[in-house]
Backbone and ligand atoms as CSV (ligand in chain L), in Angstrom:
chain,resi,resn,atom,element,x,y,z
A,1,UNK,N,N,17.816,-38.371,9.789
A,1,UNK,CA,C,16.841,-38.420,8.692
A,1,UNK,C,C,15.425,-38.273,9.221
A,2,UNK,N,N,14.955,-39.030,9.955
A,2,UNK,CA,C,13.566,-39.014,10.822
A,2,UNK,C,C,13.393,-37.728,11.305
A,3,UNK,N,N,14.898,-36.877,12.086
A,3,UNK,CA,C,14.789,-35.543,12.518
A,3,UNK,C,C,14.069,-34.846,11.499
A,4,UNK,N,N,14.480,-34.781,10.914
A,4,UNK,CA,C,14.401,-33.955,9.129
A,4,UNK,C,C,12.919,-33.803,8.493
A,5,UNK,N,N,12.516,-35.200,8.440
A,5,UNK,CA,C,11.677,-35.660,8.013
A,5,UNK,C,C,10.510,-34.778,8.860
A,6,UNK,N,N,10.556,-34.812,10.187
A,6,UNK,CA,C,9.615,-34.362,11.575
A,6,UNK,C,C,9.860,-32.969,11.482
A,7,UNK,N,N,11.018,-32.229,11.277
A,7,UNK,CA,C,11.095,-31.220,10.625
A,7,UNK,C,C,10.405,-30.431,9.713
A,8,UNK,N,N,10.253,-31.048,8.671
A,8,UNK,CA,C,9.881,-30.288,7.114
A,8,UNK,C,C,8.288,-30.460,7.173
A,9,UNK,N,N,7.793,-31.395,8.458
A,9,UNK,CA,C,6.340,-31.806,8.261
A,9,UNK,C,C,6.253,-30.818,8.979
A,10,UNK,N,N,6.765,-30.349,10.356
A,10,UNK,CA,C,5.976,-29.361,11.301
A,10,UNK,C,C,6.249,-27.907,10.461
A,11,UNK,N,N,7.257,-27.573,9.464
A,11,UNK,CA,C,7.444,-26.504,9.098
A,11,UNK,C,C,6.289,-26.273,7.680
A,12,UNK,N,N,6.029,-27.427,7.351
A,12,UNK,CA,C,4.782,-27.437,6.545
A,12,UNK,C,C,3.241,-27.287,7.033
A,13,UNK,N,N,3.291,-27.621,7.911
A,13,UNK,CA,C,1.837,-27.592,8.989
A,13,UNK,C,C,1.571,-25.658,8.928
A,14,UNK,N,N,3.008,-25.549,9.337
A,14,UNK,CA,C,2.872,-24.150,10.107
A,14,UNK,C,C,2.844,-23.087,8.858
A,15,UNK,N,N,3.045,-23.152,7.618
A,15,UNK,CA,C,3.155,-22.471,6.366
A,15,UNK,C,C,1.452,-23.045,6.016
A,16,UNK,N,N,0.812,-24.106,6.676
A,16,UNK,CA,C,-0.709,-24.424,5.732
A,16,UNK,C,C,-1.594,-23.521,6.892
A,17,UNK,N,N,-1.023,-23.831,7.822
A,17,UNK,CA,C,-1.588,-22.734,9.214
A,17,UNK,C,C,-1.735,-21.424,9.326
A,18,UNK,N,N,-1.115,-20.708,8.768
A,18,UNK,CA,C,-0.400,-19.260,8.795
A,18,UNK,C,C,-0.878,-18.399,7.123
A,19,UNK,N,N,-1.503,-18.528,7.290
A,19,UNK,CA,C,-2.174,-17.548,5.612
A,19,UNK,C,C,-1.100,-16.125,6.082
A,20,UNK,N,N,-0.601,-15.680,4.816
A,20,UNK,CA,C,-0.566,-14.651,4.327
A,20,UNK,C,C,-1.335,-13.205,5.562
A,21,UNK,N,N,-2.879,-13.477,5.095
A,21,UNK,CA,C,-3.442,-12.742,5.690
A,21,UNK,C,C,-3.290,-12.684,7.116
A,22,UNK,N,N,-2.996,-13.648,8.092
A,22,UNK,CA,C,-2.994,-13.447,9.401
A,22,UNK,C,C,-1.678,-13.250,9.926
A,23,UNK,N,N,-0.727,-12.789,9.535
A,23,UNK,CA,C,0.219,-12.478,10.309
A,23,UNK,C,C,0.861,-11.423,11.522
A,24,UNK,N,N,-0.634,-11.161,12.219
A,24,UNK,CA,C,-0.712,-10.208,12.857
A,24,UNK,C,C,-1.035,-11.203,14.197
A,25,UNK,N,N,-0.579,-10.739,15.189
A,25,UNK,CA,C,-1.315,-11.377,16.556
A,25,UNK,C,C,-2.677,-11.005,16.831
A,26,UNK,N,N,-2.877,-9.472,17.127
A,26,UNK,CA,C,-3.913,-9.188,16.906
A,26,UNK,C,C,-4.705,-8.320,15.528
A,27,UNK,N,N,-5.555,-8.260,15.823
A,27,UNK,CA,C,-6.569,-7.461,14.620
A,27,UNK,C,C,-6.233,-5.972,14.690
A,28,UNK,N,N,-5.900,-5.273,16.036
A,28,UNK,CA,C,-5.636,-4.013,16.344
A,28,UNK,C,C,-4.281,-3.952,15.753
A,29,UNK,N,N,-3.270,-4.950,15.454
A,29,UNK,CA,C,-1.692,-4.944,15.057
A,29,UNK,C,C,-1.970,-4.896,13.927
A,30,UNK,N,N,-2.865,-5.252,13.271
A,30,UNK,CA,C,-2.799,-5.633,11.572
A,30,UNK,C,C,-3.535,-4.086,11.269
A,31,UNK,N,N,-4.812,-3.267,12.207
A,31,UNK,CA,C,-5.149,-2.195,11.791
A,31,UNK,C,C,-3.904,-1.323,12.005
A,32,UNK,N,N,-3.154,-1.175,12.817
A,32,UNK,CA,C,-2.152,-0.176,13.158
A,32,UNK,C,C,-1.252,-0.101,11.731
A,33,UNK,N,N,-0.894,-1.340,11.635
A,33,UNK,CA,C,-0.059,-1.702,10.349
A,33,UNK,C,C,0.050,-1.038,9.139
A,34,UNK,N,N,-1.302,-1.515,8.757
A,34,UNK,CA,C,-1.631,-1.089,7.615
A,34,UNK,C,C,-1.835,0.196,7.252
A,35,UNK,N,N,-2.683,1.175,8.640
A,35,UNK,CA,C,-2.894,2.596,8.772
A,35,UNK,C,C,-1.614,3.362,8.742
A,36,UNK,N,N,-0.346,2.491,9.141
A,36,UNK,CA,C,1.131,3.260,9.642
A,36,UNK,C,C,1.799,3.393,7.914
A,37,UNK,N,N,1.144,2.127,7.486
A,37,UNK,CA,C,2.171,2.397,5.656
A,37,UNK,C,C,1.404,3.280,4.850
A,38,UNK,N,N,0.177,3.386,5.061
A,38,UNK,CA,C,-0.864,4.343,4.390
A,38,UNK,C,C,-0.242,5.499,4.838
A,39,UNK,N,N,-0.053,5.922,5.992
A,39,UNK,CA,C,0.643,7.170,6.686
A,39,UNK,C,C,1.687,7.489,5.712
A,40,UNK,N,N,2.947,6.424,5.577
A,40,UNK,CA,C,4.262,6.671,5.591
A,40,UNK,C,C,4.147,7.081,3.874
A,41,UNK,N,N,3.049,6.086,3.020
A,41,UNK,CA,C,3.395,6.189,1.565
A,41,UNK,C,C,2.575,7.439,1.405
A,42,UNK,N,N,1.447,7.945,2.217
A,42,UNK,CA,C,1.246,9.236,2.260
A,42,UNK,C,C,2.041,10.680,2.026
A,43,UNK,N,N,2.737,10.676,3.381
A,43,UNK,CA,C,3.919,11.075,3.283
A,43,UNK,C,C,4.046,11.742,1.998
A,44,UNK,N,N,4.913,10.579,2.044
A,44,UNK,CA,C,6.261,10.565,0.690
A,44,UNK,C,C,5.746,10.758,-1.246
A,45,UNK,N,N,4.508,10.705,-1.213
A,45,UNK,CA,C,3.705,10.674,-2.354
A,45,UNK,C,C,3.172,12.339,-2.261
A,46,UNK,N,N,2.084,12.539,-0.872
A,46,UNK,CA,C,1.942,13.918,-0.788
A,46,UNK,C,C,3.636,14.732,-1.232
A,47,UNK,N,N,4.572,14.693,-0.961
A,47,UNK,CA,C,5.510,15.275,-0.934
A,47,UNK,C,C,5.787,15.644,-2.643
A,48,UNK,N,N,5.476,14.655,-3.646
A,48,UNK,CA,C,6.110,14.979,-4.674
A,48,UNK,C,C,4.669,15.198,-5.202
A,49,UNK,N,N,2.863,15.181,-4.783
A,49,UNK,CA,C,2.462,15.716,-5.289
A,49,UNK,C,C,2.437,17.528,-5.308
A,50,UNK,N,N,2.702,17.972,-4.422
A,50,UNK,CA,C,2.817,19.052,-3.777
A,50,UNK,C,C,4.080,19.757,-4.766
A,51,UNK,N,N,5.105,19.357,-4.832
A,51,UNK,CA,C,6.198,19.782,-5.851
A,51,UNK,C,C,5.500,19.778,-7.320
A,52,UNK,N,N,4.726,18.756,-7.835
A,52,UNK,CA,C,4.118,19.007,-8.911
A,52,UNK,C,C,3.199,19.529,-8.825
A,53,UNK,N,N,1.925,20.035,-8.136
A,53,UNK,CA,C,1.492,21.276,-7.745
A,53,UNK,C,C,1.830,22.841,-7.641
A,54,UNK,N,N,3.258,22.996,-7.749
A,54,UNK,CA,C,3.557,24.029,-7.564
A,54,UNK,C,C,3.329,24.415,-5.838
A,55,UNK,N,N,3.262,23.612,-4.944
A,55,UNK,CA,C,3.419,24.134,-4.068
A,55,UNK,C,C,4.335,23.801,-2.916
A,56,UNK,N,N,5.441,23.389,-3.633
A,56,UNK,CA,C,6.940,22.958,-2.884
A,56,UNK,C,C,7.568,23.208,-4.157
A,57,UNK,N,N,8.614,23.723,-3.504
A,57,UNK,CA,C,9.740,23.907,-4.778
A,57,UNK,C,C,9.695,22.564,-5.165
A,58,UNK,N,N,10.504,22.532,-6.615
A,58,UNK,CA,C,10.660,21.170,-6.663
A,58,UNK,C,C,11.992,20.627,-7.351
A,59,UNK,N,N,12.635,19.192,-6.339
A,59,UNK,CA,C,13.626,19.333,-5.976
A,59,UNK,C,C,13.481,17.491,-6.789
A,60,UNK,N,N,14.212,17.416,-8.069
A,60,UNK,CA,C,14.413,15.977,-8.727
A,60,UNK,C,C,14.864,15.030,-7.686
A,61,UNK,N,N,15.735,15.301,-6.958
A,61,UNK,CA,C,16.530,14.310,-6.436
A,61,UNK,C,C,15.087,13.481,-5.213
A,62,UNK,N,N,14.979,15.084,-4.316
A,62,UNK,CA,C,13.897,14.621,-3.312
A,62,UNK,C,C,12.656,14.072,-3.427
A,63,UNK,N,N,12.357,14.229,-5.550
A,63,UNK,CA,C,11.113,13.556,-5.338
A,63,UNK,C,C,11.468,12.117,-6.424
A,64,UNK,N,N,12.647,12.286,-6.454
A,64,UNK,CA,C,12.999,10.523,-6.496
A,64,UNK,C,C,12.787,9.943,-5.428
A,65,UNK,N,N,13.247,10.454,-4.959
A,65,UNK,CA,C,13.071,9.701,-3.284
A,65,UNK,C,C,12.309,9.679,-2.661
A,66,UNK,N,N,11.266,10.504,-2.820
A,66,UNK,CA,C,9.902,10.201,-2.180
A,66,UNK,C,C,9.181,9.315,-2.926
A,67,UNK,N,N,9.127,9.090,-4.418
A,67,UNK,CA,C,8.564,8.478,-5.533
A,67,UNK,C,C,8.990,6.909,-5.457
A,68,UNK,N,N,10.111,6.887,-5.108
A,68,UNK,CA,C,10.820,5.503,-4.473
A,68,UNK,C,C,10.047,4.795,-3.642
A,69,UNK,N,N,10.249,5.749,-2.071
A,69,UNK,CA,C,9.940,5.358,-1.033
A,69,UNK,C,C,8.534,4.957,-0.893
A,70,UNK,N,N,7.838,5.864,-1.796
A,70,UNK,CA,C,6.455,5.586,-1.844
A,70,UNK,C,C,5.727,4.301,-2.454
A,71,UNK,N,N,6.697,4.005,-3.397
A,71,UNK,CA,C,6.806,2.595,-4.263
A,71,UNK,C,C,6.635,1.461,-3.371
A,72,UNK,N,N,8.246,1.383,-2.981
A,72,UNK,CA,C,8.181,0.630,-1.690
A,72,UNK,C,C,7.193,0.223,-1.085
A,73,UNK,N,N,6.607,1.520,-0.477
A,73,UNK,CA,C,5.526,1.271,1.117
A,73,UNK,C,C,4.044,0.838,0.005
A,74,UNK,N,N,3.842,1.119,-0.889
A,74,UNK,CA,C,2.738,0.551,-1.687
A,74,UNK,C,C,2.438,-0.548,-1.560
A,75,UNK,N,N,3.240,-1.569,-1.257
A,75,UNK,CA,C,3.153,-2.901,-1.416
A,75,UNK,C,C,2.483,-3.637,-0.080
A,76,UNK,N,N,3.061,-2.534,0.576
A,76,UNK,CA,C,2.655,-3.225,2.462
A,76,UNK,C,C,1.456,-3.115,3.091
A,77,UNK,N,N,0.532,-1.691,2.810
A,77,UNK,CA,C,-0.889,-2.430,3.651
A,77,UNK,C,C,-1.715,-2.996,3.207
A,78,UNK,N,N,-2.051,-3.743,2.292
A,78,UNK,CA,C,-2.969,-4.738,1.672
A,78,UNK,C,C,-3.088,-5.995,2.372
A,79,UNK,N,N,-1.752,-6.127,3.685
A,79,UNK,CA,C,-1.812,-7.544,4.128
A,79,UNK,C,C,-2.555,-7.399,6.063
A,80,UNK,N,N,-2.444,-5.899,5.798
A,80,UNK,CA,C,-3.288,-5.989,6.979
A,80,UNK,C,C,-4.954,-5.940,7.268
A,81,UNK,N,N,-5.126,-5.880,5.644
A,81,UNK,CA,C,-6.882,-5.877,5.606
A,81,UNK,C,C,-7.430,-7.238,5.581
A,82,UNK,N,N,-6.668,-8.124,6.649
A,82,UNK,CA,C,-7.046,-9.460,6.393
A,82,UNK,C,C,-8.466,-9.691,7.331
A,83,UNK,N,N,-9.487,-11.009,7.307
A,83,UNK,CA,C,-10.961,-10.620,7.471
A,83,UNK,C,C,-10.380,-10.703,9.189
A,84,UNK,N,N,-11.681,-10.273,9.812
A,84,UNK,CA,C,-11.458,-9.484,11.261
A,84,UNK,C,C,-10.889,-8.569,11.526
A,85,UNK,N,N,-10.483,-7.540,10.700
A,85,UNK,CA,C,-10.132,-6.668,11.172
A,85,UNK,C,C,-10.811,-5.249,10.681
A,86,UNK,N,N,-12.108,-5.234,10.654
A,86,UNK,CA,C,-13.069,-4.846,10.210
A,86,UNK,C,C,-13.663,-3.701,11.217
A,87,UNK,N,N,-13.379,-3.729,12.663
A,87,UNK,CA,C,-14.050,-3.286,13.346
A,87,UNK,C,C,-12.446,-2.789,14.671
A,88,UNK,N,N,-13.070,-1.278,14.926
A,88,UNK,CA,C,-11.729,-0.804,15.823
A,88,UNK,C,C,-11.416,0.489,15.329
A,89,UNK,N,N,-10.392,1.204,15.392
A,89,UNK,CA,C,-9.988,2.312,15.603
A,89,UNK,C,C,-9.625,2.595,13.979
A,90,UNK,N,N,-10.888,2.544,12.666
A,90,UNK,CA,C,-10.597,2.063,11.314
A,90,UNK,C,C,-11.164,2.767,10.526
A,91,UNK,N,N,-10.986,3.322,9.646
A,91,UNK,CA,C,-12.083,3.861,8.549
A,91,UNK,C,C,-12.525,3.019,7.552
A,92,UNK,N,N,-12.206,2.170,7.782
A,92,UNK,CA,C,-12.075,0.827,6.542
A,92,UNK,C,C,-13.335,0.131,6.360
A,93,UNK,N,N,-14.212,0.649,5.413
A,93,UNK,CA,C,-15.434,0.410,5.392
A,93,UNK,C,C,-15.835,-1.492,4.741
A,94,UNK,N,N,-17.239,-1.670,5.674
A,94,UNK,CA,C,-17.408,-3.257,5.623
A,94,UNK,C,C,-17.654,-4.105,4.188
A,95,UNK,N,N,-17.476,-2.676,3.181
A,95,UNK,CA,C,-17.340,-3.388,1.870
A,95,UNK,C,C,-16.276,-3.980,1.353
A,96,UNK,N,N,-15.346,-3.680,2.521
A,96,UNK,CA,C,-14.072,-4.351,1.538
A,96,UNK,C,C,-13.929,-5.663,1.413
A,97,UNK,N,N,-14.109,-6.127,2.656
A,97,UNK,CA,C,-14.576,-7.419,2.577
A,97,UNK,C,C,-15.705,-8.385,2.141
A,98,UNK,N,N,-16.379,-7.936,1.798
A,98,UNK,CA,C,-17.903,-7.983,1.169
A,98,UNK,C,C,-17.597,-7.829,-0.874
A,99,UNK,N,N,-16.485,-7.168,-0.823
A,99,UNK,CA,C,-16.099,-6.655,-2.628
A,99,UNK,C,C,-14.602,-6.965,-2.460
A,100,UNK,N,N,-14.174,-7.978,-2.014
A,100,UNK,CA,C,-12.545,-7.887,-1.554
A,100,UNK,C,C,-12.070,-7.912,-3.545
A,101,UNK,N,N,-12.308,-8.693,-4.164
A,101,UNK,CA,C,-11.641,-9.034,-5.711
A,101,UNK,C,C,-11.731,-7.065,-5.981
A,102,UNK,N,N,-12.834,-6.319,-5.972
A,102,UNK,CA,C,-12.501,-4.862,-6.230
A,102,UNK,C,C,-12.028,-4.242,-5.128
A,103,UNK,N,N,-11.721,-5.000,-4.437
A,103,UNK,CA,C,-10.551,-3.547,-3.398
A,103,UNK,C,C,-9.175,-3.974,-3.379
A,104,UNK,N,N,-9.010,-5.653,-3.976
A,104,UNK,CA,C,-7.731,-5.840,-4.585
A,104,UNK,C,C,-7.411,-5.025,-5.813
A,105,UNK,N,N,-7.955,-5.318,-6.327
A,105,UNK,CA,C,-7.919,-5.004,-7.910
A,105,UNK,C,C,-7.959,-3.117,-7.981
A,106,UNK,N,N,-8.093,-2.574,-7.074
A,106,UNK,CA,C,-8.011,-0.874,-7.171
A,106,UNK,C,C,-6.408,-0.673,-6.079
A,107,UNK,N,N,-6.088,-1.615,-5.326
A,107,UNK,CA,C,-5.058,-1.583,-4.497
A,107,UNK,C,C,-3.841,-1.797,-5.630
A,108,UNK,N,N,-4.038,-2.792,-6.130
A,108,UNK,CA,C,-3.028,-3.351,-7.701
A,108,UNK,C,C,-2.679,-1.855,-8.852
A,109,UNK,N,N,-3.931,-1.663,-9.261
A,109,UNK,CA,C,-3.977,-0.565,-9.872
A,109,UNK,C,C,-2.939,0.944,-9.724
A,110,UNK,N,N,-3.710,0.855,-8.446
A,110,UNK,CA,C,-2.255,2.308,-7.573
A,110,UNK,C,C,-0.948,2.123,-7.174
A,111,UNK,N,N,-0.295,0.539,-7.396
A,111,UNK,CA,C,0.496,0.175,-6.899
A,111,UNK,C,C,1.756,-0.054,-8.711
A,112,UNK,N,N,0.998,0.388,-9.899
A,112,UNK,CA,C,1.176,-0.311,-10.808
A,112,UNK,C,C,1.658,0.954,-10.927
A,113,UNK,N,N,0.539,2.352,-10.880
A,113,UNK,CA,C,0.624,3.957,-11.287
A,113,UNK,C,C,1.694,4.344,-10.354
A,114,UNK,N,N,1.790,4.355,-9.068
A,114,UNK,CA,C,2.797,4.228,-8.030
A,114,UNK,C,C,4.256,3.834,-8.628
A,115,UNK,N,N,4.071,2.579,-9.178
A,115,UNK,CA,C,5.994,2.098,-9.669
A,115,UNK,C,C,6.099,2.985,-10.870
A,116,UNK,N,N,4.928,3.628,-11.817
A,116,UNK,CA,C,5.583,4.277,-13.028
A,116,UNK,C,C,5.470,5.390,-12.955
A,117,UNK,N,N,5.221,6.418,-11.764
A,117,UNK,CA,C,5.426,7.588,-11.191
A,117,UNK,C,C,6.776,7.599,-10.756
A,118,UNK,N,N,7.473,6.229,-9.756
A,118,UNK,CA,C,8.629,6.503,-9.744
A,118,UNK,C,C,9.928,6.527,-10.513
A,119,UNK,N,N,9.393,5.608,-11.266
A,119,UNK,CA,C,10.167,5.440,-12.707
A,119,UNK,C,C,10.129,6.456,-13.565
A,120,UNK,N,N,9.106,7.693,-13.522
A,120,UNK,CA,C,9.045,8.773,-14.407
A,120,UNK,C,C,10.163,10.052,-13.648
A,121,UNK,N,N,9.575,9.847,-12.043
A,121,UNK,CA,C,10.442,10.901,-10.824
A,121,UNK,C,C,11.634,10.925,-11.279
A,122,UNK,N,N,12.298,9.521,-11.380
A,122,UNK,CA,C,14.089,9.015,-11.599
A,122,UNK,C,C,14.376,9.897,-13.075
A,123,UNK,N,N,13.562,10.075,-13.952
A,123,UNK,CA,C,13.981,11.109,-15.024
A,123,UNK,C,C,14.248,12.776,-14.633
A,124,UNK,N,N,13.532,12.995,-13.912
A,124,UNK,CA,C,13.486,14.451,-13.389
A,124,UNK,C,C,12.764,15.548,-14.091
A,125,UNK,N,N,11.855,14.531,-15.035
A,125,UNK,CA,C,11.093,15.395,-16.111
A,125,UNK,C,C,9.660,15.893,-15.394
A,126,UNK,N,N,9.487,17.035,-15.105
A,126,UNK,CA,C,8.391,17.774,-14.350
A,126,UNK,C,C,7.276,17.871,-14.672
A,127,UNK,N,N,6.973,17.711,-15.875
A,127,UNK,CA,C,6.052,17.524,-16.569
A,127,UNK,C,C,5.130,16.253,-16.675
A,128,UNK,N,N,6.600,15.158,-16.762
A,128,UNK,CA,C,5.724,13.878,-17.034
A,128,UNK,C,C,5.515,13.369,-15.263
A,129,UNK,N,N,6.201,14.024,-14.548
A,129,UNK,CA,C,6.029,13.312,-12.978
A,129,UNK,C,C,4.142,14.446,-12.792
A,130,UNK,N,N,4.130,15.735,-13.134
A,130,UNK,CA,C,2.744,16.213,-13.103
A,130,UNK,C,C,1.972,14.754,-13.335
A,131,UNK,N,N,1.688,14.450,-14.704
A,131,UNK,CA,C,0.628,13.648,-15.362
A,131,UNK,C,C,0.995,12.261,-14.792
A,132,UNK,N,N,1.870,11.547,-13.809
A,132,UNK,CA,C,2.017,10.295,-13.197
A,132,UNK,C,C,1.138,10.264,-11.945
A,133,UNK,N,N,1.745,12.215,-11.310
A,133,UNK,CA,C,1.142,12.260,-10.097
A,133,UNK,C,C,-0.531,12.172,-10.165
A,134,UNK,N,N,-1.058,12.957,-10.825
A,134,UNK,CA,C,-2.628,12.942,-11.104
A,134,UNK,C,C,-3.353,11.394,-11.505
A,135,UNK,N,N,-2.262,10.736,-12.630
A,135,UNK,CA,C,-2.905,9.397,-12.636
A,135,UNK,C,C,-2.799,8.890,-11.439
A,136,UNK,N,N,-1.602,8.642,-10.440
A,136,UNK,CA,C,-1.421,8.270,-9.197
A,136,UNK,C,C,-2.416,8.434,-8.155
A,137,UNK,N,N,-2.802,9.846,-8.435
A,137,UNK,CA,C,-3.774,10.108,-7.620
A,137,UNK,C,C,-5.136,10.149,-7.880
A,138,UNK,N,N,-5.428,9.757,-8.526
A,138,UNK,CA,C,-6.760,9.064,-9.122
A,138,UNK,C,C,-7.010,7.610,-9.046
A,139,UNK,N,N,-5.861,6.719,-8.598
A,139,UNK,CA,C,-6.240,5.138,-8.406
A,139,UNK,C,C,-6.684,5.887,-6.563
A,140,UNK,N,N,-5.651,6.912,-5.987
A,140,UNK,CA,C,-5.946,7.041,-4.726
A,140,UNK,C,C,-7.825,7.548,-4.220
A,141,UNK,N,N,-8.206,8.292,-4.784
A,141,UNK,CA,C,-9.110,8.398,-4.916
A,141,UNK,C,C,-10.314,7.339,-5.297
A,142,UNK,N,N,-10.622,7.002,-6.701
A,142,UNK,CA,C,-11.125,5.912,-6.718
A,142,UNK,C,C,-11.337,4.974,-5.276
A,143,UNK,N,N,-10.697,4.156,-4.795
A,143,UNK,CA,C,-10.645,3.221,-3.787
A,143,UNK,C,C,-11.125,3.354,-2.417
A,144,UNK,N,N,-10.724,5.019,-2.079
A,144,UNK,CA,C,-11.002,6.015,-0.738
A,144,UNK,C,C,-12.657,5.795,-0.954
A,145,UNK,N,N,-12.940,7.211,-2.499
A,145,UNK,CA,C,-14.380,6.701,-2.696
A,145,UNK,C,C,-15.424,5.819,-2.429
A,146,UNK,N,N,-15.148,4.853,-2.242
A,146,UNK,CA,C,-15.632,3.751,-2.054
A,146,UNK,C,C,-15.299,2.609,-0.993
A,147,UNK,N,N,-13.981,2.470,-0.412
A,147,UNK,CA,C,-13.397,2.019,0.725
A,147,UNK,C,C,-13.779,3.043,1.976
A,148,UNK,N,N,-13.280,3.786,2.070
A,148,UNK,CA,C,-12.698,4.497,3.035
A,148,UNK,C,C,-13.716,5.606,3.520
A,149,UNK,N,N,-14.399,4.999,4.814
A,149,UNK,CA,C,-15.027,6.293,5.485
A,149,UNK,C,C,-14.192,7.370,5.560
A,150,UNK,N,N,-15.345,8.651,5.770
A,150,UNK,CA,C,-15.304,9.903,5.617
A,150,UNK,C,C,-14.347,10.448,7.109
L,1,LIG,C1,C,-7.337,-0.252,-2.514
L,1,LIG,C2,C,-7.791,0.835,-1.694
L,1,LIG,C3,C,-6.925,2.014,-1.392
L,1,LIG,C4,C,-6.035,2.640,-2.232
L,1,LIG,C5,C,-5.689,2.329,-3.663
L,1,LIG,C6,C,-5.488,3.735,-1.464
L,1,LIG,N1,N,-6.011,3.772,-0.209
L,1,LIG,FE1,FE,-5.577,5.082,1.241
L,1,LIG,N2,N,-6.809,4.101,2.517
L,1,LIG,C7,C,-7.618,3.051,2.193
L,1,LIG,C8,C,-8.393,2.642,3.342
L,1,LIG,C9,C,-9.416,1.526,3.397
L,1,LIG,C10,C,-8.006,3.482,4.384
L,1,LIG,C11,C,-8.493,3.451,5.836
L,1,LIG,C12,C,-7.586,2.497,6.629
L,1,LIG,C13,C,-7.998,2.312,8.072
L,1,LIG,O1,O,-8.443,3.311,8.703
L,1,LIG,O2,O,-7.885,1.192,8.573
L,1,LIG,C14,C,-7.006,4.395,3.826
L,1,LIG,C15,C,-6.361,5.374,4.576
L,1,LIG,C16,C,-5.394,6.207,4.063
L,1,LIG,C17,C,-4.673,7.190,4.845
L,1,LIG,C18,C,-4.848,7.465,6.338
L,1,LIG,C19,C,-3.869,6.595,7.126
L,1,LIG,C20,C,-3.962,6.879,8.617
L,1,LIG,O3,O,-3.088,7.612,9.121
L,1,LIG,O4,O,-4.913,6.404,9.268
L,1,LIG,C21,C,-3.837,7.848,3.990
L,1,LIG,C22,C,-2.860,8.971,4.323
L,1,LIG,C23,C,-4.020,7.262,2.694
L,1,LIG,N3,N,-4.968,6.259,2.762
L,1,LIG,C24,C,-3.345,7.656,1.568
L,1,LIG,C25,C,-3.464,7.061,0.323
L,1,LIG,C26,C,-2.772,7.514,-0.862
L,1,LIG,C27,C,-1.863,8.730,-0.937
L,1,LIG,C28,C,-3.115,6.650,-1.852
L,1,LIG,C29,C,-2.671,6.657,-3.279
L,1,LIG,C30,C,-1.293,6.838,-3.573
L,1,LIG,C31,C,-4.014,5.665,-1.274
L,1,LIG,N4,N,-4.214,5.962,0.052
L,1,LIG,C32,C,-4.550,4.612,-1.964
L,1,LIG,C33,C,-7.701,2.440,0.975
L,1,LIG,C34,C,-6.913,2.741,-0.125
């Protein structure tokens, strides 16, 4: 019981210790991070804007699956813009932290257009994945605008 007890206190210490935001060892791990899911949901988003562009065939199944995948990875670099990691190998301009409630709140936004792009992809309707992709890519924009050195 005492074990237990000494237990649930040190596993509580270490959950009041450990924010969300720092789960990186270093600041360079949390920039890599975050730059690697930006990459990956890149990717997979370029891929089905490009099909709705007309400039990839376009293939329902593959841009479910990129529309998916892209979903997915949406969710993941927001936890590496935690504070200190501001400075390094980054385009990540010093307003974000300085305006963090609007660089949440435009991260939320694309992540919202993001799940109902993929939810439109899973129909295979070409038309309505066009007008998801452009809204999609207009939360992307927005945020760059204003986040994201040149
Ligand atoms: C809430 C803000 C925000 C939103 C929304 C956002 N980005 Fe970014 N993006 C950034 C910032 C900031 C960087 C620079 C990150 C860095 O260098 O540390 C970046 C960098 C990138 C990169 C470069 C990654 C690399 O290899 O270094 C790509 C690709 C990218 N974003 C794609 C997108 C796409 C596609 C969307 C929309 C579907 C999007 N981003 C939405 C803020 C955002």
């Amino acid at each position: 019981m005492k074990k237990i007890t000494a237990l649930s206190l040190a596993l509580a210490t270490l959950c009041v210790a450990v924010p969300a935001s720092a789960q990186f060892a270093k600041p360079e791990d949390a920039i890599k991070y975050r730059k690697s899911a930006l990459f990956v949901m890149g990717q997979n988003f370029g891929r089905v804007a490009q099909m709705a562009g007309g400039k990839m065939e376009f293939n329902a199944k593959v841009a479910a699956e990129s529309a998916a995948a892209a979903d997915s990875v949406a969710k993941l670099p927001w936890a590496g813009f935690g504070a200190g990691t501001d400075k390094g190998e980054t385009k990540a301009k010093a307003e974000i932290w300085t305006d963090k409630a609007k660089f949440d709140d435009l991260a939320k936004k694309m992540q919202a257009e993001m799940s109902n792009l993929a939810a439109v992809a899973k129909t295979g309707n070409l038309e309505n994945i066009k007008l998801a992709v452009n809204a999609t890519g207009g939360t992307c924009k927005a945020c760059h605008d204003d986040f994201r050195a040149k």
